[in-house]
N, C-alpha and C positions, 0 to 999 in steps of 0.2 A: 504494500500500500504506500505510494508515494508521500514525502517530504519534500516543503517547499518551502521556502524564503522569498519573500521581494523586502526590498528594499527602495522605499519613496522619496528621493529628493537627491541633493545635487553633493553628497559625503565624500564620494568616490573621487570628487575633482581635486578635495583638499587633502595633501599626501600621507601627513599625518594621523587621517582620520580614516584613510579607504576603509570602507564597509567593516566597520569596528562594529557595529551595532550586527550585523552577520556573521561576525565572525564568533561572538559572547554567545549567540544564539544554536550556531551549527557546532561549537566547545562542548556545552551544555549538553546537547543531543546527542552526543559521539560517546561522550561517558555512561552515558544511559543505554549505551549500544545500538541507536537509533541513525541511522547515516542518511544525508541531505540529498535529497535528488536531484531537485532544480534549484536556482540561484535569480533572483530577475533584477535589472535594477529599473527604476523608472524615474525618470527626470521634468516631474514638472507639468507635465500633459494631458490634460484630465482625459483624449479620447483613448490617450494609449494605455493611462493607469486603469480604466475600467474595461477595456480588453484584455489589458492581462489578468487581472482579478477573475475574469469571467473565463480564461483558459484554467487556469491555477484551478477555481472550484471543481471542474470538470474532470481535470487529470489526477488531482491530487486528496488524500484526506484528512490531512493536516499540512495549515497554511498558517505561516507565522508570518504578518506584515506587519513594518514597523516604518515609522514616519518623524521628522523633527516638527516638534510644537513650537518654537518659537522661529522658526521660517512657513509655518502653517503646512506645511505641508499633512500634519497629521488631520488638522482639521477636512481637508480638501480629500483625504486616503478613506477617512472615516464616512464622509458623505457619499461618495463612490460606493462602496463597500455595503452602506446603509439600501442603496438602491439598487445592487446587484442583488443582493439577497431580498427582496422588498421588503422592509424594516422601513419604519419610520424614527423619526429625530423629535426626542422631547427635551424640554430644560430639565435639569435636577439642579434644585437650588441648593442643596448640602454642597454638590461641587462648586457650585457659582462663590456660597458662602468662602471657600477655602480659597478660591483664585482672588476674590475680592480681599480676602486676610494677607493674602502674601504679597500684595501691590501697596496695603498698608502697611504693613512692617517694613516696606521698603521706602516708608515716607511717596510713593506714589499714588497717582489717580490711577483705577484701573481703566484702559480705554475700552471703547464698546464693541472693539473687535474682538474684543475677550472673551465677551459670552460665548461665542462658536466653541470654545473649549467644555464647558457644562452644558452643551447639547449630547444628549446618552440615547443609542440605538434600543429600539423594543425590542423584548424578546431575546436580548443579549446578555449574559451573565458580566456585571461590574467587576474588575479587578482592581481590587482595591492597591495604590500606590504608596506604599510606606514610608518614603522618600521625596516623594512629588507630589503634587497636587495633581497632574493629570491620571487618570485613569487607563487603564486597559479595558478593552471588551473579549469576551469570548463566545463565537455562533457557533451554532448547531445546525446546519444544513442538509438533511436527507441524511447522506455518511460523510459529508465532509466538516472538518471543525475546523474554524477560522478564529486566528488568535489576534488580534492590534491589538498593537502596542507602541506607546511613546518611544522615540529613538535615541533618549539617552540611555548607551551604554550600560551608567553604571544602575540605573533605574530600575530597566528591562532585566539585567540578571536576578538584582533582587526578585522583581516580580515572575519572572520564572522558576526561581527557586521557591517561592510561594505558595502562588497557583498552579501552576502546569506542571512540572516534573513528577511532584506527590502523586499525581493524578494520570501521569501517563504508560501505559502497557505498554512496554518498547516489543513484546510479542507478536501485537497488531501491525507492528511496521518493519518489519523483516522477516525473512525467509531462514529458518533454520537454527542457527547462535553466531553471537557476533561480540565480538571484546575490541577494544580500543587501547590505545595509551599511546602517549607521547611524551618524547625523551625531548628535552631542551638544550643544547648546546650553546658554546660561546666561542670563539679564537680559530675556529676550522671552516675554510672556503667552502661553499656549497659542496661545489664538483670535486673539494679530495673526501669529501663525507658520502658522496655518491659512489666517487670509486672505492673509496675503502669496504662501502656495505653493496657492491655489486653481484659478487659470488653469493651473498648472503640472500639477495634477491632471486635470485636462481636457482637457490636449493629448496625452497618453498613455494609449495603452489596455495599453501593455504592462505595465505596476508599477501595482503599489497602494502607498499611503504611509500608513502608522500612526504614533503619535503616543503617549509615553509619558510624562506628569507626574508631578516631583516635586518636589514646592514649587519654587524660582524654576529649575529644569534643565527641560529637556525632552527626549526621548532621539527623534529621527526614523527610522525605521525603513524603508527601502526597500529593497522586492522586486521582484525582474523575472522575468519569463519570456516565454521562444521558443525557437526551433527548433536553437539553438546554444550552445554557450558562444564563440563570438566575439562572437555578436551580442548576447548577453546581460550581456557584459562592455561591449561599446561605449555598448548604453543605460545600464547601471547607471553609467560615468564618465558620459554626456552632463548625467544626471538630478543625480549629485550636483554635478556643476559649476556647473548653474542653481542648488540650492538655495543654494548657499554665495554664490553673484550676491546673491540675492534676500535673504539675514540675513546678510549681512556677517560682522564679527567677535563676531556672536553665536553663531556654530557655533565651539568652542572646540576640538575631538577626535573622536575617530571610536572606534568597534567598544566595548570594553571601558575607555577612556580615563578616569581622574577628572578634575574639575577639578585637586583638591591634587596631581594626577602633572602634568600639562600647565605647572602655576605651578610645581613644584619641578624641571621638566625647563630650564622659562627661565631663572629664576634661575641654575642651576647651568651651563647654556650659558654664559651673559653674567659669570660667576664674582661673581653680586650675593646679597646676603643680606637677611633679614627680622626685624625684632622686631615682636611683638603686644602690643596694650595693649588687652584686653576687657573689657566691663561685665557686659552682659547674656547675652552668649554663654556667660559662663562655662567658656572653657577651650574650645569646640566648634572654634573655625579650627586652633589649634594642635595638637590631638585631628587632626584631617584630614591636617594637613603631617607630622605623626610617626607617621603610619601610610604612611609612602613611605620605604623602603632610602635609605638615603643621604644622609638630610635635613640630616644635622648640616653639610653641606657650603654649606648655605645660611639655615637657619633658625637661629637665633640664641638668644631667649627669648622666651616669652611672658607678657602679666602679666596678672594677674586679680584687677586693680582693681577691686571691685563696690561698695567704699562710697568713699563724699566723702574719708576718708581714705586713703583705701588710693591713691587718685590723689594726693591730695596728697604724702604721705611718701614713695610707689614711684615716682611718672612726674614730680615736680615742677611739677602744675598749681597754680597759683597761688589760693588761696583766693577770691579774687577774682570770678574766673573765673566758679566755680560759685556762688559766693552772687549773684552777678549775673545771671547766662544760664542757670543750674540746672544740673544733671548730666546731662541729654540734650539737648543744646543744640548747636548749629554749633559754637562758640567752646570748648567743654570737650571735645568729640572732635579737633577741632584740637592742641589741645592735648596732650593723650592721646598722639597721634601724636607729636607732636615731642617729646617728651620723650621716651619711649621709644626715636626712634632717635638722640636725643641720648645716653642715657644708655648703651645698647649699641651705638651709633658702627656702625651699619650702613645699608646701601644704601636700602630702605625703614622707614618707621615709618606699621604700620598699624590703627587702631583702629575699636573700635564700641562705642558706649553707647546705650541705649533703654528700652522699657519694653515688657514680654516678657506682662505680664500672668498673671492673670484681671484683678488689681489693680492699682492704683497709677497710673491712668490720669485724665486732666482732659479740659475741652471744651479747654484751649488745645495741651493733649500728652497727647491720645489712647494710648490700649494697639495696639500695633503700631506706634510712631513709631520708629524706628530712625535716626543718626548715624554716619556712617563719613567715615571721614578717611584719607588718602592722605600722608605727607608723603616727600620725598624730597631726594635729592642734584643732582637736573635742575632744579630750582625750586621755585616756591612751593605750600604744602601746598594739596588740594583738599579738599573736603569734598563729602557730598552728602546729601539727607534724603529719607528714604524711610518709608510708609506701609505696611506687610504686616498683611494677615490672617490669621486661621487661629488655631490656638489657640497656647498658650507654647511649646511644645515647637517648632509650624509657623513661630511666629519668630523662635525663636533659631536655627532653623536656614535660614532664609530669610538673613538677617542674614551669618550666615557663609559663604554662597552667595555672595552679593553680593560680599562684603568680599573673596572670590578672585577674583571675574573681577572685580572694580575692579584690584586689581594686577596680574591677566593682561592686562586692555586696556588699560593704562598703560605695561607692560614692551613688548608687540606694537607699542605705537605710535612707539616711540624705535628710531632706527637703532642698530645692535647694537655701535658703538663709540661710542655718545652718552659725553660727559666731563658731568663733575659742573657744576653750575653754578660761577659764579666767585665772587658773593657769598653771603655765609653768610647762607642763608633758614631757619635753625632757631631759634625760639626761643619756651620753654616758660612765658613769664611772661605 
């Protein structure tokens, strides 16, 4: 019995955000042992979004569409959707009441294009939003059941973790047994993680293995199916046991794992903490570690040192340094590092400086040249120089990919009562 997604509005244009609300959606489903059939995106159109809506019912028996509320698109998905199925649109003033509360907590008028959002389909079960004021609906059509739902991200998994998953028979929507999992990588090219798991591919006709990039991560995704969930469970462990053989500590996490949760889970295991000293990153690593509950347990400060002085007067690099070796250099991100975890007296001290480009690039330091430094309380500081592609944005966030699994695969490699070195290997001059 088919699974279907569409996706309503213009998400996919902005890079950062491609079909994120599709992707939390077909995550969700995978783990349930439920796999996606179709994908649709639609852009804006109302004759083509109720053409598809009206393919979708016909092929498919569960149809999850999700729309942005405040580009209306949800509203526009919802009216559509209300007259494919022929449902009519009523006000509910409880939702009105809440949209009207949250324009005043905000010190605003709510405008009267607002109401469309407390407009609720008959005959549609409310999903209630625990997080937002907008609601989800769910129909019941003959055999087919149609889910909307608001397009923020983090809204929609709440509310599927809710309503829908409790409630749904992943028996009804596949054929046979079916297991899932996905290993998470960091530091390994797409194409040497394909070549490395190629023969692996060919010794099994049971799983197919997909393959998700994004700049230095890679998300691997394995499926299986047979006649069981014993047997389905035994290949899905046999399968990921090889992969993790085969990439070593390049597999950092599993299912929905980040990096910055995996480095803030070690750290606060081992009761070790962290200061950052950034150039080029501008704030992005420390952005990552303060988006995890509980950080303050381990993360410390971070600086964002971007010019010659700002290193100088904040991390205590010595002028030297950089009039000598330049500001993206081995010898200035060493430095970087030690001074910072000299200065907030913590377990690591970790930096990066580079050149992020369009500009600012030579034949002898290239745009994409990136420096990262390790320094620590086990010994003497590391450094490493790396080359990324892609455009500014592709490597400053390359950079801070890096710059986490360099300290995940430095914490992973110290026995978990490792003592601090005995001589003092810090210093910023």
């Amino acid at each position: 019995m088919p699974v279907e997604i569409i996706s309503v509005g213009s998400e996919y244009i902005v890079q950062r955000y491609q079909n994120n609300s599709v992707a939390v959606i077909a995550n969700r489903l995978l783990k349930t042992g439920v796999e996606v059939d179709y994908v649709s995106s639609v852009v804006g159109r109302e004759a083509q979004l109720e053409e598809v809506l009206r393919q979708a019912i016909e092929r498919s028996s569960l149809i999850f569409v999700v729309g942005g509320v405040s580009s209306g698109d949800y509203d526009v998905t919802k009216k559509l959707l209300t007259r494919v199925l022929k449902k009519r649109l009523v006000l509910n003033y409880r939702i009105l009441d809440n949209i009207q509360a949250q324009y005043t907590s905000q010190g605003e008028k709510m405008p009267r294009h607002a109401e469309k959002r407390a407009l609720v389909p008959t005959d549609a079960e409310i999903l209630t939003n625990e997080i937002g004021t907008i609601p989800g609906f769910l129909f019941t059509q003959a055999d087919a059941h149609v889910v909307l739902l608001p397009g923020n991200a983090h809204e929609l998994d709440v509310m599927l973790k809710q309503h829908i998953l409790p409630r749904l028979d992943s028996r009804t929507f596949r054929v046979g047994s079916i297991g899932a999992c996905v290993l998470k990588t960091c530091g390994m090219a797409i194409e040497h993680i394909k070549d490395a798991l190629r023969t692996l591919e060919r010794a099994y006709r049971h799983y197919k293995i997909d393959y998700i990039s994004d700049c230095e991560e890679t998300s691997i995704i394995v499926t299986v199916r047979g006649d069981g969930s014993s047997f389905v469970d035994s290949k899905l462990d046999a399968v990921e046991s090889k992969i993790r053989q085969k990439l070593g500590n390049h597999v950092y996490g599993t299912g929905g794992q980040t990096l910055e949760e995996v480095v803030g889970d070690l750290l606060q295991e081992r009761k070790q903490t962290v200061a950052l000293a950034e150039s080029c990153t501008g704030g992005m690593i420390a952005s990552k570690l303060t988006n995890i509950p509980g950080c303050s347990a381990y993360f410390e400060r971070g600086v964002v040192s971007y010019s010659n002085a700002a290193k100088i007067s904040l991390l205590d690099v010595s002028p030297n340094i950089i009039e000598k070796h330049g500001a993206v250099s081995a010898e200035t991100a060493v430095a970087m590092a030690e001074g910072v975890r000299w200065i907030a007296q913590t377990t690591y001290g970790l930096s990066v400086t580079g050149i992020a480009g369009p500009d600012g690039g030579t034949p002898e330091k290239p745009v994409g040249l990136v420096y990262l430094a390790l320094a620590s309380e086990q010994g003497k500081t590391q450094w490493h120089r790396y080359q990324f592609d892609g455009d500014r944005w592709m490597v400053r966030t390359r950079a801070a990919q890096t710059a986490l699994n360099l300290l995940r695969q430095h914490i992973e490699k110290l026995p978990k009562n490792a003592e601090p070195a005995s001589h003092d290997a810090i210093s910023a001059t």
